[in-house]
N, C-alpha and C positions, 0 to 999 in steps of 0.2 A: 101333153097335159093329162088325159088319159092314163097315159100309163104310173105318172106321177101321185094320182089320186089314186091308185091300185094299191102300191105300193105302200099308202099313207092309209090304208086301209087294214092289209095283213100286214102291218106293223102293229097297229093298233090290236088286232084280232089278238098274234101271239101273248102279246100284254095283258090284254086281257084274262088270255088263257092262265098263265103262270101266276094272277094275282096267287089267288090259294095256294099255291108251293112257296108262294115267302110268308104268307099268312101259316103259319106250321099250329096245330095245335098239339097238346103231349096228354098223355092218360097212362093212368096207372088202375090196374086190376086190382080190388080188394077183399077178401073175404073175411066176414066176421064173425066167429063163436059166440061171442058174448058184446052185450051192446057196448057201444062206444062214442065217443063225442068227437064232432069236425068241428070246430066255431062253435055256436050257441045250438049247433042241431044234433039230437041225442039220434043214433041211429042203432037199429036195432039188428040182429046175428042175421045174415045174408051176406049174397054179395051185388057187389058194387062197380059202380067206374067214376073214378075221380080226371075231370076233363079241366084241362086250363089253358086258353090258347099263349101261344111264343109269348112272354113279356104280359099277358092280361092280368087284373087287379082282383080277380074271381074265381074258385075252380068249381063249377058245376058236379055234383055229388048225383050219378045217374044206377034207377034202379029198374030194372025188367024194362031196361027205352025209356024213363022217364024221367026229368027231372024232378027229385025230391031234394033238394036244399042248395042254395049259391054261398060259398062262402069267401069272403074278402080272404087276399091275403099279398105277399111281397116275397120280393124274390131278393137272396143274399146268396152270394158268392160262395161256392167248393173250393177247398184245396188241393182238391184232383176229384175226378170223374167216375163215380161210383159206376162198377160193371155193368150192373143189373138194377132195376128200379125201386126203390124200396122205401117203405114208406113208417116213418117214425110216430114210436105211441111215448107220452108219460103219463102211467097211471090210467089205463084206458080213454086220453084225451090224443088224438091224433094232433101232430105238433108242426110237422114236414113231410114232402114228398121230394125224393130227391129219384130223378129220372135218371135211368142207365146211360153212360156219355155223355152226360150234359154239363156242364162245372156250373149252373145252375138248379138252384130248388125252390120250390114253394113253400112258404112258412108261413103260419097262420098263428 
């Protein structure tokens, strides 16, 4: 009985451990010359981290460690898997983040 609750025990532990490696978040690195727009937040020439976890409805816009702006957005289908991660403007409005390997991207 003993050994049966051990077991039911570091089964559970591993599970636990591995929650965060299915939970994946993705970021993209940004630098900006001249200000620019994510959603409705005007961001000024720096640099940046654009965070959004696997599948989230949000991507967190992070500056010197801190969050400065959340903005909603959806994810739509690649027709193949962009190499490298890169990250699409129109007209100084940032539009998509399309991550390196992923046949998904974030569009806002």
């Amino acid at each position: 009985m003993r050994l049966r609750i051990l077991q039911c025990l570091t089964i559970l532990g591993v599970l636990a451990i591995a929650v965060p490696i299915w939970a994946r978040s993705k970021s993209a690195e940004l630098r900006l010359t001249e200000p620019a727009t994510i959603g409705t937040t005007q961001l000024e020439p720096g640099a940046y981290t654009l965070k959004v976890d696997d599948g989230g409805t949000q991507v967190s816009v992070v500056r010197q460690g801190k969050v400065v702006a959340q903005v909603p957005c959806h994810w739509v289908q690649l027709s193949a898997k962009p190499g490298t991660t890169e990250i699409d403007f129109t007209a100084n409005q940032i539009t998509e983040i399309e991550f390196g390997g992923d046949l998904q991207a974030a569009q806002f």
